[in-house]
Kinemage of the C-alpha trace (Angstrom):
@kinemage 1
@onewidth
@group {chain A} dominant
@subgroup {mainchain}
@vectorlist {calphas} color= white
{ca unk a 1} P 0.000 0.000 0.000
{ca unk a 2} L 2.836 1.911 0.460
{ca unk a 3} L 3.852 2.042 -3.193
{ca unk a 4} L 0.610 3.476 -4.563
{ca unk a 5} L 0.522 6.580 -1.900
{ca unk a 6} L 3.643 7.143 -2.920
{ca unk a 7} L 3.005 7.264 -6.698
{ca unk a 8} L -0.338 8.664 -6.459
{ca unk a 9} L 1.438 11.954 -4.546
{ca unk a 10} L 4.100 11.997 -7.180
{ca unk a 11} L 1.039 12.408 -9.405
{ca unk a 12} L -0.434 15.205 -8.075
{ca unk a 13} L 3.145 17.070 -7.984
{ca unk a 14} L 3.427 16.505 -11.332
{ca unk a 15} L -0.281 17.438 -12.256
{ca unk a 16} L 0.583 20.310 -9.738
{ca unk a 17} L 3.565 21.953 -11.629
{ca unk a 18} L 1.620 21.194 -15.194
{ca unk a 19} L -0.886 23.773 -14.113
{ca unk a 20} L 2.096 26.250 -12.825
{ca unk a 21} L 3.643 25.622 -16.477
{ca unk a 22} L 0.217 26.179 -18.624
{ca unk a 23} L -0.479 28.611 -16.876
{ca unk a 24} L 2.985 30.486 -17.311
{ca unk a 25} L 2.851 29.790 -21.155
{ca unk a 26} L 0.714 32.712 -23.306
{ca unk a 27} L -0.567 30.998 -26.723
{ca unk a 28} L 0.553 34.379 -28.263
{ca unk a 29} L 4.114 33.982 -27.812
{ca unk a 30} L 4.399 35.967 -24.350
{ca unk a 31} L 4.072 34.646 -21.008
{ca unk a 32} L 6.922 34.137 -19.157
{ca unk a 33} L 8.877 34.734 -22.184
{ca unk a 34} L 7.664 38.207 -22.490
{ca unk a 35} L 9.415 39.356 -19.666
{ca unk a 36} L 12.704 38.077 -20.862
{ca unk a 37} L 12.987 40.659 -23.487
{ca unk a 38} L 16.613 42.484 -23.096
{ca unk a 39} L 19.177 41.441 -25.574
{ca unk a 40} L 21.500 40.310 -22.360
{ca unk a 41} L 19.893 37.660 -21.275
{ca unk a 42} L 21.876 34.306 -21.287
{ca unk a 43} L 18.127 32.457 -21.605
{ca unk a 44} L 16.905 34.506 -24.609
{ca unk a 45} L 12.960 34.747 -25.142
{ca unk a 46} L 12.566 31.730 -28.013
{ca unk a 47} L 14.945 29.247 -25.422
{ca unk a 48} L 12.314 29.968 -22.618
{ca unk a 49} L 9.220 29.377 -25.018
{ca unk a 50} L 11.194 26.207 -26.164
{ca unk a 51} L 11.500 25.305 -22.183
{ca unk a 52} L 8.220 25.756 -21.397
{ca unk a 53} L 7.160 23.596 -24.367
{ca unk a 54} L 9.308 20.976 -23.244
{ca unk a 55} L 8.323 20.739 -19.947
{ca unk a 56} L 4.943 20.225 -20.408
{ca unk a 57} L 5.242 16.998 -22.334
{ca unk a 58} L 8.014 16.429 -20.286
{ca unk a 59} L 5.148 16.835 -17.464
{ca unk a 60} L 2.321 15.055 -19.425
{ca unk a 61} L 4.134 12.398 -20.144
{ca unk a 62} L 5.470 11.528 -16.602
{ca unk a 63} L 1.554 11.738 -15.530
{ca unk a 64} L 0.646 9.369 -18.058
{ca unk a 65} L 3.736 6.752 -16.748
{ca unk a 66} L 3.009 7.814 -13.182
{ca unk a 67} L -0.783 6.877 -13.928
{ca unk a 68} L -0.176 3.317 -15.185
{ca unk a 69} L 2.091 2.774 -12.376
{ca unk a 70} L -0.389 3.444 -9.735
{ca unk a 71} L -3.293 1.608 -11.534
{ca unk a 72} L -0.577 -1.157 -11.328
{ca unk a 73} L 0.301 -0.856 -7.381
{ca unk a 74} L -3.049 -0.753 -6.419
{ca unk a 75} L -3.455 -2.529 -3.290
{ca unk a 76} L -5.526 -5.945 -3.531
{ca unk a 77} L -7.450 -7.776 -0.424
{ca unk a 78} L -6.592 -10.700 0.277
{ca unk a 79} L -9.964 -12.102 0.398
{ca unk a 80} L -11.374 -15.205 -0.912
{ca unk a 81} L -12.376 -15.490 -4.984
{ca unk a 82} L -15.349 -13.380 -4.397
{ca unk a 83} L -16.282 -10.057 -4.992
{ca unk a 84} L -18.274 -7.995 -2.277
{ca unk a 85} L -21.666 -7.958 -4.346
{ca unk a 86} L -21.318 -11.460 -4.863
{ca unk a 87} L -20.953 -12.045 -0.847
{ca unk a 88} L -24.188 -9.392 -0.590
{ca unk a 89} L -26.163 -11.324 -3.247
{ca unk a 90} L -25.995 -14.571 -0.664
{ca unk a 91} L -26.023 -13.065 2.358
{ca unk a 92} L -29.196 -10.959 1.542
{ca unk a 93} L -32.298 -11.694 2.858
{ca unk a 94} L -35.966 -11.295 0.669
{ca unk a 95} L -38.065 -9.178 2.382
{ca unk a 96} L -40.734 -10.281 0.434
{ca unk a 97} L -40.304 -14.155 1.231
{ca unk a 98} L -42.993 -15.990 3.073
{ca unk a 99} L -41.288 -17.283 7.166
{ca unk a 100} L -41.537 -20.433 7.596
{ca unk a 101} L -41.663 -22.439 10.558
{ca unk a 102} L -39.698 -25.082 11.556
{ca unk a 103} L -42.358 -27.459 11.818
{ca unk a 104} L -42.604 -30.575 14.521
{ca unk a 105} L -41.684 -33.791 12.505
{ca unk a 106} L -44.633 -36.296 13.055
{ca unk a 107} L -44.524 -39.608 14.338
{ca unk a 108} L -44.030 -42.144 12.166
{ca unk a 109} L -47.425 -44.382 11.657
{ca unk a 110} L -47.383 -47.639 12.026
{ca unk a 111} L -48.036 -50.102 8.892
{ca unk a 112} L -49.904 -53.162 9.787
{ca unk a 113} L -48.519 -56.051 9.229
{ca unk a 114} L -51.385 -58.287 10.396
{ca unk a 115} L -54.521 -59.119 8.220
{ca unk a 116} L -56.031 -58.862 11.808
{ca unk a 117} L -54.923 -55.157 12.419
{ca unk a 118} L -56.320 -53.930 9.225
{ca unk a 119} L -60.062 -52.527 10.025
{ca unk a 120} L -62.530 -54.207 7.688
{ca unk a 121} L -61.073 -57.606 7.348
């Protein structure tokens, strides 16, 4: 169980910074890389778009990995070969079934064996 909280929080860090890097990125071209506009810069304005592209398949690809991974570590009972409905299904009761009694077996009757104990001989 271990496994899977650990991959399952290393997927919402990475879905984390994907929404930190769309939301940097401007679909006009500016963005973060607007503000890197001076001629000095040693990360110039079409290396930060580049970046920024990057990163976010970088990103959306380790989500989809990370994804698989924890579908994978999911933790499994170790219960017997039956699923919960199916131990529901026979356990339920029918609230529309008729209760029955546990009725008193009879005594047994006696056969006659004699021609004389048979009434009308």
């Amino acid at each position: 169980m271990g496994i899977y909280i650990f991959v399952s929080v290393l997927v919402i860090i990475a879905c984390f910074l994907q929404i930190l890097i769309v939301l940097v990125q401007n679909s006009k071209g500016g963005g973060l890389a607007a503000n890197f506009t001076s001629a000095g810069q040693s990360m110039g304005v079409r290396k930060t778009a580049d970046f920024l592209e990057k990163s976010t398949w970088t990103l959306a690809a380790a989500i989809l990995i990370l994804s698989v991974a924890a579908t994978a570590s999911i933790p499994r009972g170790s219960t017997s070969g039956r699923s919960r409905i199916e131990n529901q299904i026979q356990n339920a009761v029918d609230p529309n079934a008729i209760p029955t009694l546990p009725t008193a077996v009879p005594p047994p009757t006696t056969i006659p064996t004699n021609s004389q104990d048979k009434p009308g001989e």
